[in-house]
N, C-alpha and C positions, 0 to 999 in steps of 0.2 A: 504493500500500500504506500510507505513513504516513498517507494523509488519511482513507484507510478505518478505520485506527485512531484517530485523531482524533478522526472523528464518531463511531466508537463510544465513546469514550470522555466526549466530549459529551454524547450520549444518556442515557449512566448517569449522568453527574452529572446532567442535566437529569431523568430520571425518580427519583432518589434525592430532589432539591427536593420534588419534586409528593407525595411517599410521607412525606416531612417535615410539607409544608405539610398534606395530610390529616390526619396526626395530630394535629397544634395544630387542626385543625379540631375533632376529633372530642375534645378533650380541651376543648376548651373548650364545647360543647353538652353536658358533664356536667352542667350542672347544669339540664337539662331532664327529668333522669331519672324523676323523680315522672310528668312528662305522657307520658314515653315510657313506662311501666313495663309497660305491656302487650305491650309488641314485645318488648322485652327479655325477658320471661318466655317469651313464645312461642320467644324464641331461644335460652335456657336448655334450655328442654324440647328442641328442636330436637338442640341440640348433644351435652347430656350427658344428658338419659332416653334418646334414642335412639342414642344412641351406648354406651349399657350392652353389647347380648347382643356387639357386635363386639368391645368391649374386653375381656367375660369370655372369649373364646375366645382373642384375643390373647395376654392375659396369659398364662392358664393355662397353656399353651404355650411360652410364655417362661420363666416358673418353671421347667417341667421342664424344658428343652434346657437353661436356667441349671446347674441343680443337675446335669446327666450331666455339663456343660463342668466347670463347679469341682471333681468329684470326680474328673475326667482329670489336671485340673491338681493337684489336692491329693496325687495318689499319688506317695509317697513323699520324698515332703517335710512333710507335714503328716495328723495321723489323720482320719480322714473326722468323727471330733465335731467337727469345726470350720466343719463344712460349710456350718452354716445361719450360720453369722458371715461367708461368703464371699459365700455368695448374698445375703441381706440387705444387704449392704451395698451390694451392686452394683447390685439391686433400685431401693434407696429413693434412692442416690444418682443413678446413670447409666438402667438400663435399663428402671425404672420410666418417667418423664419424656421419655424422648427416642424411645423406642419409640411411647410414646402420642401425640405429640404429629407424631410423621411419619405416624400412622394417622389423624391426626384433618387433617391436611394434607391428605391424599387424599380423603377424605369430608367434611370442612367448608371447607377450604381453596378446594376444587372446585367445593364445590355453591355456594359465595357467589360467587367467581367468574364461574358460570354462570346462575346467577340472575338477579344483579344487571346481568351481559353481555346476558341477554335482554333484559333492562329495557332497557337501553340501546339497543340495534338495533330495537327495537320502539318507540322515542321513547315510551316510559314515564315518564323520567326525566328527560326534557325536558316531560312533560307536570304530575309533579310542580313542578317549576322556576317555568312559568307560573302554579301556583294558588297561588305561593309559600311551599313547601313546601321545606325544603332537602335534597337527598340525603344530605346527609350526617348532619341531624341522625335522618332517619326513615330510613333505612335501613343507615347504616357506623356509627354509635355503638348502637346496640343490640347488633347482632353483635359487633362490638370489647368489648363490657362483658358480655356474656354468653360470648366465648372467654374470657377472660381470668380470671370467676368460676369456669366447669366444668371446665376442663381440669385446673387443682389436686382439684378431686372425683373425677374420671376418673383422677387420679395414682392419689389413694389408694384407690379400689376397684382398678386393676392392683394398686398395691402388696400388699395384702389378698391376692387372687386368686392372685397367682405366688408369694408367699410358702407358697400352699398348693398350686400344683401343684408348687413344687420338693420342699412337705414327703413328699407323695406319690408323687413319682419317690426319694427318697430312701429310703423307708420301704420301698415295696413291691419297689423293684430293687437297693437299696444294704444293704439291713439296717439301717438309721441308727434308733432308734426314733424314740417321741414324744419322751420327757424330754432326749434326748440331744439332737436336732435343734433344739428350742426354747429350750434350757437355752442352748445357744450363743447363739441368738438374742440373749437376754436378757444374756445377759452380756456381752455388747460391742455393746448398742443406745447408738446419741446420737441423741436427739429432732434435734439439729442437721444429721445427715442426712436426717432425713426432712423438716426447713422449707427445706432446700436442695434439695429436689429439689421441694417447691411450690414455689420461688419459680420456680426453672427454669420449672414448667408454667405459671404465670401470664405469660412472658416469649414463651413459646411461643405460647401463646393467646394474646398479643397481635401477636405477628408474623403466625400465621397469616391472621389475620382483617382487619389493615392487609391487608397483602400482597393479600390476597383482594380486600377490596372496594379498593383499590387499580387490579388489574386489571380487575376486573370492570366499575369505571367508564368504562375506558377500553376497551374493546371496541369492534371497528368491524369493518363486514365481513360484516351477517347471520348465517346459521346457522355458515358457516365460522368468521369471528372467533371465533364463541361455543366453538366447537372448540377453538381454539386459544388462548383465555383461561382455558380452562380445566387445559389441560396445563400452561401457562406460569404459572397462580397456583401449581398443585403445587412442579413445577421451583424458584421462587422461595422457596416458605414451606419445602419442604427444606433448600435451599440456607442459606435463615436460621436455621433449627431450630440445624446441624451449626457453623456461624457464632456462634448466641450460643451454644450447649452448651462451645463450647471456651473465650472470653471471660468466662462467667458461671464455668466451673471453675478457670481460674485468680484469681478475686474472690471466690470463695467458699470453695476449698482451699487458693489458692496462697499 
């Protein structure tokens, strides 16, 4: 039993190095980004035009469940004009960023995983290697620079979005009007919630996408590994999301 935890716990430091050592990889091939800039775009497009219609329904949805929850909570301790200061804040601080950024786990986190896990069990990536080509600057620093750009865009389109499903659960089920629900808004907005909860999504977008092609490199196993690198890049880029969400809100509130 101790030596079963031992080598697990070997393992983790041992794959914690390699998820290190990647990153000084990929942070040092930044400055090939002019000759990459066409992967890059294409990853951009990948991540956050296509990832639009999934986050408008997200959000939306969020806003209103937001705004039924804080009006459960608000009664009677607080008048429902205050509403849009409760959701907004929760919004732009927490459930803006951390929401999107577990939906983009599942769908980016996944797909680079499985991708780049194809590549690999199909000696793709070994066949870039031989025309020397590096994987990591053509394929983990594009992704990694284009999570890390869109996911702050995809904050604030949710943001936008459930600010206005919650004004709309609040209007047509709560009575709350326009002036009343915005007025709040406005009168207790700090722009420094709203750079704090970009910088979260930049912190996100970049764990996802480490994390991802991380795993993804390391797939072994044909079709099956590819299965399983894929569940295990999710499983991981969550587990980091809920990880830095709790260390980034005590450095940035505490």
């Amino acid at each position: 039993m101790i030596s079963f935890i031992g080598r697990k716990i070997i393992s983790t430091i041992s794959e914690f190095g390699e998820i290190v050592k990647l990153f000084l990889g990929i942070i040092g091939y930044l400055r090939n980004i002019i000759h990459s800039r066409k992967q890059i775009i294409l990853q951009m497009e990948h991540i956050g035009v296509n990832s639009l219609p999934l986050v408008f329904v997200i959000s939306f949805f969020t806003g209103a469940i937001t705004a039924w929850q804080a009006s459960y909570q608000l009664k009677g301790l607080a008048p429902l004009s205050l509403l849009g200061t409760a959701v907004s804040k929760a919004i732009f601080t927490e459930l803006g960023p951390v929401l999107t950024a577990l939906v983009m786990a599942g769908r980016i986190g996944a797909s680079i995983a499985a991708e780049l896990g194809t590549m690999k069990v199909t000696e793709q990536i070994d066949a870039l290697e031989v025309m020397g080509i590096s994987p990591i600057r053509f394929l983990a620093m594009p992704r990694f620079l284009a999570s890390v750009i869109m996911l702050p865009v995809l904050v604030i389109f949710t943001d936008v979005i459930a600010i206005f499903g919650s004004f709309l659960t609040a209007n047509y089920f709560l009575d709350v009007s326009f002036n009343v629900f915005f007025s709040s808004v406005q009168r207790f907005f700090d722009i420094s919630d709203v750079i704090a909860g970009l910088i979260k999504a930049s912190v996100f977008g970049a764990a996802i996408s480490l994390l991802g092609c991380h795993v993804g490199l390391r797939t072994e196993g044909g079709a099956e590994g590819v299965g399983l690198s894929t569940i295990r890049a999710f499983v991981l880029s969550a587990s980091a999301i809920l990880l830095a969400d709790f260390l980034l809100w005590n450095f940035l509130f505490g």
